[in-house]
C-alpha positions in Angstrom: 57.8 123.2 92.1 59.6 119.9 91.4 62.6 121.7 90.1 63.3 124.1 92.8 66.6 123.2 95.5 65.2 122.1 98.8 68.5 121.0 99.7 69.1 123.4 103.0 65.1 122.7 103.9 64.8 120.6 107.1 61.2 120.3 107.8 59.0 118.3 110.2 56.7 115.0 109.3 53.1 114.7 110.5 53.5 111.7 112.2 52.4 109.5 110.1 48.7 111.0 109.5 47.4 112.2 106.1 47.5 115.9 106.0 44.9 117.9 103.3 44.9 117.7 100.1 45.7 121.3 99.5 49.3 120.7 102.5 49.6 117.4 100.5 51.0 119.2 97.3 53.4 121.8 99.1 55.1 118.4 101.2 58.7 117.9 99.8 60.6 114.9 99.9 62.4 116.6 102.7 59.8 115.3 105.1 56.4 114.2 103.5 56.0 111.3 100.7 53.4 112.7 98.4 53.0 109.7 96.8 51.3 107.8 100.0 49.9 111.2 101.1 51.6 110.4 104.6 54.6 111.3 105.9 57.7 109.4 104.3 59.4 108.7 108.1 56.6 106.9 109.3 58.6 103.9 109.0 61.2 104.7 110.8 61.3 102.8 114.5 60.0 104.9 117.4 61.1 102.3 120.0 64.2 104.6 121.1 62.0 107.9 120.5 58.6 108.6 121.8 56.5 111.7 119.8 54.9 113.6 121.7 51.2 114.8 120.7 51.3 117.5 118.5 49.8 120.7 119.8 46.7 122.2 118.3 48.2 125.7 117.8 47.6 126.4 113.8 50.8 127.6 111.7 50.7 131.1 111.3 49.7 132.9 108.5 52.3 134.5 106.6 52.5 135.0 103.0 55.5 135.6 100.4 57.2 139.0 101.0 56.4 138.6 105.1 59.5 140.0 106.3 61.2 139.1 110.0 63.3 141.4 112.2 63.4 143.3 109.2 65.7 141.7 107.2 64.4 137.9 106.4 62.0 137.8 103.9 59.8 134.8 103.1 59.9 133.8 99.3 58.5 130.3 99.4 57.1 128.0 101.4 58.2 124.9 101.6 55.7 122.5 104.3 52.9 123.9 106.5 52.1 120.9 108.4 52.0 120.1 112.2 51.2 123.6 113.5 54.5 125.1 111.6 56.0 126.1 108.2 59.3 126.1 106.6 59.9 128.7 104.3 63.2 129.4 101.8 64.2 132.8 102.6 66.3 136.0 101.7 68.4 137.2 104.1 68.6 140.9 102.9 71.5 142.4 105.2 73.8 139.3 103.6 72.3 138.6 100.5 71.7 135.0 100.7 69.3 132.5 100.8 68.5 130.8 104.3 65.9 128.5 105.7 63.5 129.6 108.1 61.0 127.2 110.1 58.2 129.1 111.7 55.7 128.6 114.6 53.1 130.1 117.1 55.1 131.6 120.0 51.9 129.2 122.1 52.8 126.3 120.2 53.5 123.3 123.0 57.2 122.7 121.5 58.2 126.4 120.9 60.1 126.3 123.7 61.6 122.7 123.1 62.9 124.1 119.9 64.3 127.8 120.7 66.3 125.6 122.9 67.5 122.7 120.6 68.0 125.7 118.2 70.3 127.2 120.5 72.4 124.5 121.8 73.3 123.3 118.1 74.2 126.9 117.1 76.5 126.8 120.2 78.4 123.5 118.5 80.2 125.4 115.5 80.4 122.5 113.4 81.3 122.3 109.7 79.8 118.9 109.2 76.5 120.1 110.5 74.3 122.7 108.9 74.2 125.6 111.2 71.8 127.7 112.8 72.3 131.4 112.2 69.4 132.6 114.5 66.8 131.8 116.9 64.4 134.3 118.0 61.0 134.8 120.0 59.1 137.8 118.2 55.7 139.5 117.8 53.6 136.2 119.3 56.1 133.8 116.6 59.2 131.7 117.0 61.2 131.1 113.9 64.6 129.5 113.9 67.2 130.5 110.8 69.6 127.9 109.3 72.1 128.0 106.2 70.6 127.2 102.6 72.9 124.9 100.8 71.2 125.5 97.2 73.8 123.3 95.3 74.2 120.4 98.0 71.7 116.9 96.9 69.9 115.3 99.4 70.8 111.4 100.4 67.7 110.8 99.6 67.9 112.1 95.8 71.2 109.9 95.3 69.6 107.0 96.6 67.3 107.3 94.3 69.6 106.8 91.0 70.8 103.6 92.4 72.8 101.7 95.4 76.2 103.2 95.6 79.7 102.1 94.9 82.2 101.2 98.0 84.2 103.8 98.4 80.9 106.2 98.3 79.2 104.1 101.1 82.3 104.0 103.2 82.6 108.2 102.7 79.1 108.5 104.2 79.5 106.2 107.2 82.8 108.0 107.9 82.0 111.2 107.7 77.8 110.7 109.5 79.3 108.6 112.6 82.3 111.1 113.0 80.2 114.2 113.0 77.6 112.2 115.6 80.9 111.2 117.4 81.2 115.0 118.3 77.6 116.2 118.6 76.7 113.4 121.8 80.5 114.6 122.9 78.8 117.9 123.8 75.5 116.4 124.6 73.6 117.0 121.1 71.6 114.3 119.7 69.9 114.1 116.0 66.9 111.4 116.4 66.1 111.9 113.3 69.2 111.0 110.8 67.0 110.2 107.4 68.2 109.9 104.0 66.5 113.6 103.5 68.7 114.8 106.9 71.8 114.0 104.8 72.7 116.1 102.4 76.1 115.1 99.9 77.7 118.9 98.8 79.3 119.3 95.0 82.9 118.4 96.5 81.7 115.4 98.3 81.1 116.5 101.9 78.2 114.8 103.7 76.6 117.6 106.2 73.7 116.6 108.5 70.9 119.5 108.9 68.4 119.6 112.0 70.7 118.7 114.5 68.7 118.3 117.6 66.2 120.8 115.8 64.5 118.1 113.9 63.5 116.1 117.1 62.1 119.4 118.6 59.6 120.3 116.2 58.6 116.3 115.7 58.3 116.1 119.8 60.4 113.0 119.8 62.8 112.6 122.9 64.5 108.8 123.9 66.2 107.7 126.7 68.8 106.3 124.9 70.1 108.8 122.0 73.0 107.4 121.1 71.9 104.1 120.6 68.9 105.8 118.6 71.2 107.8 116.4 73.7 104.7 115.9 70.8 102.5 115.0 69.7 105.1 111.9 73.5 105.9 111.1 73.5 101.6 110.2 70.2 101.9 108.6 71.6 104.6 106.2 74.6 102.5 105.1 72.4 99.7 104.5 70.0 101.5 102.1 73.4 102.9 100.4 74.7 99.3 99.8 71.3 97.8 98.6 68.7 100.7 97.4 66.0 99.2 100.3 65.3 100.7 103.2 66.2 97.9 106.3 62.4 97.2 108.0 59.2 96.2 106.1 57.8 99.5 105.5 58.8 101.1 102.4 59.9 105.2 102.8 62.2 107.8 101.1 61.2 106.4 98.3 62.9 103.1 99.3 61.3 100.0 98.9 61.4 98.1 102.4 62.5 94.2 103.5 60.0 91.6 102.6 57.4 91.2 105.2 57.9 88.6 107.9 61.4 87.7 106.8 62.8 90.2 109.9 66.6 92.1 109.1 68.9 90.0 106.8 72.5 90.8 105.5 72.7 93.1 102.6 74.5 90.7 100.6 71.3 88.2 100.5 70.0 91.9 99.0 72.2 92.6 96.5 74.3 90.9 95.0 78.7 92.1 94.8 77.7 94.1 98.1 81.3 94.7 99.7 81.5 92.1 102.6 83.1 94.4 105.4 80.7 97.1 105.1 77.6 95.0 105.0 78.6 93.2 108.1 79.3 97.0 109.8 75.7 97.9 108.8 74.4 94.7 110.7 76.7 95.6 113.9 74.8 99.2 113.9 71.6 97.4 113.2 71.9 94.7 115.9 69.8 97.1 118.9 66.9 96.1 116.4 67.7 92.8 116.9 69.8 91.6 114.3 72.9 89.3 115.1 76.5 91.1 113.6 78.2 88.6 111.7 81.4 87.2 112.6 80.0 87.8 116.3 81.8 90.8 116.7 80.2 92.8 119.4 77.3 95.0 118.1 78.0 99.4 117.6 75.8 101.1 120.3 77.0 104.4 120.0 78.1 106.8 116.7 82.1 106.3 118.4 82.2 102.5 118.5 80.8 102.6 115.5 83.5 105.3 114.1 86.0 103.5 115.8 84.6 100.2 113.4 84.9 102.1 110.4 88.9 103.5 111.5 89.2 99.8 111.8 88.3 98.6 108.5 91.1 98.4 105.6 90.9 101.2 103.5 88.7 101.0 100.2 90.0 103.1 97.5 88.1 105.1 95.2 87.2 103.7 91.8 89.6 104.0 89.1 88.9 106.3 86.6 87.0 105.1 82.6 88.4 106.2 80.1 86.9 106.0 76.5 89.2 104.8 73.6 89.2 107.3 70.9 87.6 105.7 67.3 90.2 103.9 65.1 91.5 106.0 62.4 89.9 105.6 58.8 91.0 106.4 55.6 89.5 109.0 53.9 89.4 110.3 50.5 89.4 114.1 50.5 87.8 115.8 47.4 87.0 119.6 47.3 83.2 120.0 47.5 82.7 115.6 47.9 83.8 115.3 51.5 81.4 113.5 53.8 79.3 113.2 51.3 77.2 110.0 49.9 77.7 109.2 46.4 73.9 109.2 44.4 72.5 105.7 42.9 73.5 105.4 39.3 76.5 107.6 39.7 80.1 106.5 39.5 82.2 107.2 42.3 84.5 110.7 42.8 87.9 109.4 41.3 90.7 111.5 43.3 92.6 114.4 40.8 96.1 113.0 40.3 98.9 114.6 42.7 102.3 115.7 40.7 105.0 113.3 42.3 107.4 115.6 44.2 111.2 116.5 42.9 113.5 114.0 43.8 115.3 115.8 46.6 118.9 117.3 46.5 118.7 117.7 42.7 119.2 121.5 42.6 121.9 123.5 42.1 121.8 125.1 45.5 121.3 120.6 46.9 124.7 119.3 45.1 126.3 122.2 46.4 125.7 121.3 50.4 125.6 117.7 49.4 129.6 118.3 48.7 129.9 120.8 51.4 128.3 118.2 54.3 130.7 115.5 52.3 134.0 117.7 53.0 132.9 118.2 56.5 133.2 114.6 57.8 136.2 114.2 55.4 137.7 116.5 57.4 136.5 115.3 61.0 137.4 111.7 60.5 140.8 113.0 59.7 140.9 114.8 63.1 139.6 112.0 65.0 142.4 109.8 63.3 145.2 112.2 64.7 143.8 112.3 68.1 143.9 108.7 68.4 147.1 108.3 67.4 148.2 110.7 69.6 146.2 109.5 72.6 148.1 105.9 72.0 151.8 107.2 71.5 151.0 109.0 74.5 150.1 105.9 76.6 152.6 103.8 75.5 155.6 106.4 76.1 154.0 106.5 80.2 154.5 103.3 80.3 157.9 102.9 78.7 158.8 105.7 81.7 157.0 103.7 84.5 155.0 106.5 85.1 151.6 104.8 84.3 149.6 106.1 87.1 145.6 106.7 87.7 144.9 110.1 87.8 141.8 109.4 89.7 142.5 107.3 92.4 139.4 105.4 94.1 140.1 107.7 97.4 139.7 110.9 96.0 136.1 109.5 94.3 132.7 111.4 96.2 131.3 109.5 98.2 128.3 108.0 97.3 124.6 109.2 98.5 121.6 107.4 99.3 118.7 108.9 98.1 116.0 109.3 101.1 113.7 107.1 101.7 109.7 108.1 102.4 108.7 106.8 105.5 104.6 106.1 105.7 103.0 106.4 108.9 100.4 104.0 110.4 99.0 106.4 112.8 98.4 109.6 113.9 97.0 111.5 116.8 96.4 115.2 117.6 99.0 116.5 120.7 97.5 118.5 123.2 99.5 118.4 126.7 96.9 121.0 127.9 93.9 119.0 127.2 92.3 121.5 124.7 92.1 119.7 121.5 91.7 121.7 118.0 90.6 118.6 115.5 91.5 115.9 116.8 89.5 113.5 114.8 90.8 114.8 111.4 94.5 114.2 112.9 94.6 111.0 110.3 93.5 113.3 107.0 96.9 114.7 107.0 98.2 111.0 106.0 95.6 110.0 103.8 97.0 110.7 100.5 94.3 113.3 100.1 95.1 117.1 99.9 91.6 118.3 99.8 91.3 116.8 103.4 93.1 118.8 106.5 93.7 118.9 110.4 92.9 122.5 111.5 94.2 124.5 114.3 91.5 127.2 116.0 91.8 130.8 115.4 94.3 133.1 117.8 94.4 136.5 118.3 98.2 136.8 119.3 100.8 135.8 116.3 102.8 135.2 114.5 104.5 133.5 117.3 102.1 132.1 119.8 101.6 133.2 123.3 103.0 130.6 125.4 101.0 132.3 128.2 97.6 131.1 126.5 99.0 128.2 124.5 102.5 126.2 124.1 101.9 125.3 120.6 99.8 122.8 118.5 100.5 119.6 116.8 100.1 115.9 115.7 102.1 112.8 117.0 102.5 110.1 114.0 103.4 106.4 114.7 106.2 105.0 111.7 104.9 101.5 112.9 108.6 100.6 114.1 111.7 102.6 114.7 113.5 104.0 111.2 116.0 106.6 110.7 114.0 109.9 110.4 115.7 112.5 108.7 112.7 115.4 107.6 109.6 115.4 106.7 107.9 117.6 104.0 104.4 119.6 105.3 101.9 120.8 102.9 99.9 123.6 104.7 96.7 125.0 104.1 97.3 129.2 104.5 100.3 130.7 103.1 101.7 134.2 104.7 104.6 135.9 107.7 104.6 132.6 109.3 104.7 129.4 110.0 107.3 127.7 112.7 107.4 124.0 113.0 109.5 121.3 114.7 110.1 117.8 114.9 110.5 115.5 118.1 110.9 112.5 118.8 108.2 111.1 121.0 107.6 108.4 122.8 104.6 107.0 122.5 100.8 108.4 120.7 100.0 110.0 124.0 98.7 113.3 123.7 100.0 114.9 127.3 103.6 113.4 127.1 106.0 116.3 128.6 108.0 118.0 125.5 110.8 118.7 127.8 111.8 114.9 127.7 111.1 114.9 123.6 114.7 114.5 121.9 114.4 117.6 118.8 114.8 116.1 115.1 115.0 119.3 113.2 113.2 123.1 113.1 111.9 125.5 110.7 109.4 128.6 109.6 108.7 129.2 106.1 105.9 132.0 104.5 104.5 129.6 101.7 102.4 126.6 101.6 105.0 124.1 102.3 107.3 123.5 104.7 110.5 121.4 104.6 112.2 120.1 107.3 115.8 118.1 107.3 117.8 117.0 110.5 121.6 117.5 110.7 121.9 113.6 110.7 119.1 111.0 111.0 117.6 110.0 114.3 116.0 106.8 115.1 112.4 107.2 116.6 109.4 105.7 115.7 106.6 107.9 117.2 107.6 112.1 115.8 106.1 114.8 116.8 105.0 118.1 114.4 104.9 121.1 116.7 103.7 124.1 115.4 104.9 127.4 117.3 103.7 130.3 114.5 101.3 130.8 112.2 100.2 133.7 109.7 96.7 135.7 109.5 94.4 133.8 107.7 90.3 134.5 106.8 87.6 133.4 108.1 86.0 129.9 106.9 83.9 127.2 108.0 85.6 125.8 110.8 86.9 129.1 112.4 87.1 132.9 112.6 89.9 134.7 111.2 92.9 135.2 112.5 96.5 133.6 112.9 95.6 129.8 112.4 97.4 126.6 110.2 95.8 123.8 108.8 97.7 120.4 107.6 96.6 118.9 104.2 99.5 115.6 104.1 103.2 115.3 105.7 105.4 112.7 104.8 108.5 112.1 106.6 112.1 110.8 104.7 114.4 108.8 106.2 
């Protein structure tokens, strides 16, 4: 039971009271600390949530191999507690494995969750573990989300130890811009513990029970955002200093000293990175806490977003590399090697080795010895004659007065400069028709980092897009002053019949300036995964605009359905 993956398993606490002895064992660190026999959120502050009293329907009965509109079957279950189960499932029409949370169709938040279910399923987002299915059935209510079977909870990498920088400043990114967009369309989490994070094999962060996981608890606030900002800082603390931020120890974290009230993670932990710790206390400060530097405290997952944008960038650690053994000298001996010489005996003496001929001694040696000796005989005459030649030749030009220069300095090329790469300090997505693809993500396709894009939505029409339905698509990017722009280089996600870009230059970041009054740099389409672009001469600007007009057929993934779509990985302008 310890070894299986509950890493796509959001289930519900018990509030904080001690279920049976026979529940105790089945509880997961995904909502339950078997250790204390109570459940391991009960520390977390309720002052922005209330809980409503659980409802005294039972869980229902189901067993393994209970199957659910015919196609879900239940395999194991993961936490009956609180009048409902979680279960790890089988979808059987897909073939993969799914989470399913289960209860009474009388229970008193059934309906609370069918529609928390349904409003995060309507969001669509990546960073958020999705719900396939929500459904009222045969007196049950069950609610189907995504199994991630080789994601780790935050909770588990907590565990191993405090993390490095760059990791902490990954997870406050990537948890306050996913927030960011779930209260945009009216979604709140309540309940963003370490075990509602989960950390994917390529380094992802995605955040399960979105809105779900308040539901089946009963907890409501009146103010979400602050409530969700609040546990966003309380996460990056715990990642800077392995303890959990209030007195009460939980997820296995061992809480603040009692009576001693929040203090900065550096009077934690020692070497914790200044600039981080002091954006953990700014999230922190609606518990009270004063943000260092009194800079104004984060009260909602944007100004908190916006705080991390701010922040200078902290690289990734180097990589370690382990220096290969120094070389020792051996003494091979057929039968003897690697082997330890007995007590008493006297040590392997190596066989003597015949010195080798000395070289060029043969008859077949003297003869190219001679033959390589002719040869440069016979060139060092040559070169001799040409020399003297060349000279007599000189001197008789300039005994004629015809001494000119055959290559005159006008007729020389001019020279070239090489082009220069021009780094952009901002970037922002362009939408004069106020319908934004990814915005947030505009700045990924100038952070060094390939495996990071800015994504268009699927269209049905293409190559070429409908100007009808939509103009085009694109990103404005700030060159911090005005330089001589002369191309830029795109690296695109989906290769294929086409992709059609062009550069203007703007005048500003706005993302409604008219294109009519945008001054065009350069234009062109390309069916691979990189597209150049060069100008017929430079052009001074220092806001350009990438405007994509056509794009090829690409699959379905994560973000979108398929169809004729572009993502950006990095562009890089020359000038």
């Amino acid at each position: 039971m310890a070894e299986r993956s509950t890493a796509a398993v959001d289930v519900a606490d018990n509030g904080g009271d001690e279920p049976p002895a026979a529940e105790a064992v089945k509880a997961t660190a995904d909502g339950v600390d078997t250790q204390n026999g109570r459940a391991a959120d009960g520390s977390m502050p309720e002052k922005d949530g209330e809980r409503r009293n659980a409802a005294p329907a039972t869980a229902p009965e189901l067993h393994s191999g209970h199957k659910l509109a015919r196609r879900y079957r239940l395999e194991e279950c993961v936490t009956r507690v609180d009048g409902f189960s979680s279960w790890r499932a089988m979808d059987e029409k897909l073939r993969r494995a799914v989470g399913v949370h289960l209860l009474p169709a009388d229970h008193a938040r059934a309906r609370a969750v069918l529609a928390a279910a349904r409003s995060s399923a309507l969001l669509g987002d990546p960073r958020f573990v999705q719900v396939l299915d929500a459904v009222e059935e045969n007196d049950l209510v069950y609610v189907v989300h995504e199994w991630l079977p080789d994601a780790t909870e935050l909770t588990a990498v907590l565990a191993a130890g405090p993390m490095e920088p760059h990791e902490a400043y990954q997870l406050v990114s990537q948890v306050s811009q996913a927030m960011t967009a779930a209260h945009r369309e009216g979604l709140a989490h309540l309940r963003l513990t370490p075990s509602a994070i989960l950390r994917t094999s390529s380094g992802q962060y995605r955040i399960r029970g979105l809105a779900v996981n308040a539901a089946l608890r009963g907890i409501t606030s009146e103010t979400p955002q602050r409530a969700d900002t609040e546990a966003i800082g309380a996460l990056l603390y715990a990642a800077l200093t392995q303890r959990w931020p209030y007195e009460n120890d939980a997820y296995g974290l061992t809480g603040l000293p009692k009576g001693v009230g929040l203090i900065a993670p550096d009077q934690v932990r020692a070497g914790v990175h200044r600039g981080l710790g002091e954006l953990a206390m700014r999230a922190l400060a609606n518990d009270g806490a004063t943000a260092s530097r009194q800079e104004p405290a984060c009260t909602t997952p944007e100004e908190l977003s916006k705080a991390v944008a701010a922040m200078p960038r902290i690289r990734p650690p180097e990589p370690t590399f382990t220096a290969p053994p120094e070389y020792q000298h051996t003494t091979y001996q057929q039968g003897s090697y690697g082997r330890s010489t007995p007590p008493g005996m006297p040590p392997a003496q190596p066989l003597p080795v015949a010195p080798p001929p000395p070289p060029l001694q043969s008859r077949t040696g003297r003869a190219l010895k001679w033959g390589v000796a002719a040869l440069l005989i016979a060139a060092l005459g040559l070169g001799s004659w040409q020399l003297a030649d060349t000279l007599l030749g000189r001197a008789n030009q300039g005994s004629n007065g015809s001494n000119q220069n055959p290559n005159p300095k006008s007729d020389e090329a001019p020279e070239t400069k090489d082009p220069v790469v021009l780094a952009p300090t901002g970037a922002a997505e362009y939408y004069p028709d106020g319908k934004p693809q990814d915005a947030e993500n505009a700045k990924s396709t100038i952070d060094g980092d390939n495996s990071t894009f800015w994504r268009t939505k699927y269209y049905l029409d293409g190559p070429d897009m409908n100007p009808a339905f939509k103009e085009g698509l694109g990103i404005v990017y700030d060159l911090g002053s005005e330089q001589d722009v002369s191309g830029a280089s795109i690296a695109l996600k989906y290769a294929g019949d086409h992709t059609t870009a062009t550069l203007y230059k703007a005048s500003s970041l706005s993302p409604s300036a008219s294109l009519a009054s945008m001054e065009k740099i350069a234009t062109e389409k390309t069916s691979s995964s990189t597209l150049k672009l060069t100008a017929e001469k430079p052009v001074k600007a220092r806001y350009v605009l990438v405007w994509i007009t056509a794009m090829p057929d690409a699959p379905s993934d994560t973000f979108s359905g398929a169809g004729y779509k572009q993502a950006i990985a990095e562009v890089k302008f020359t000038g």
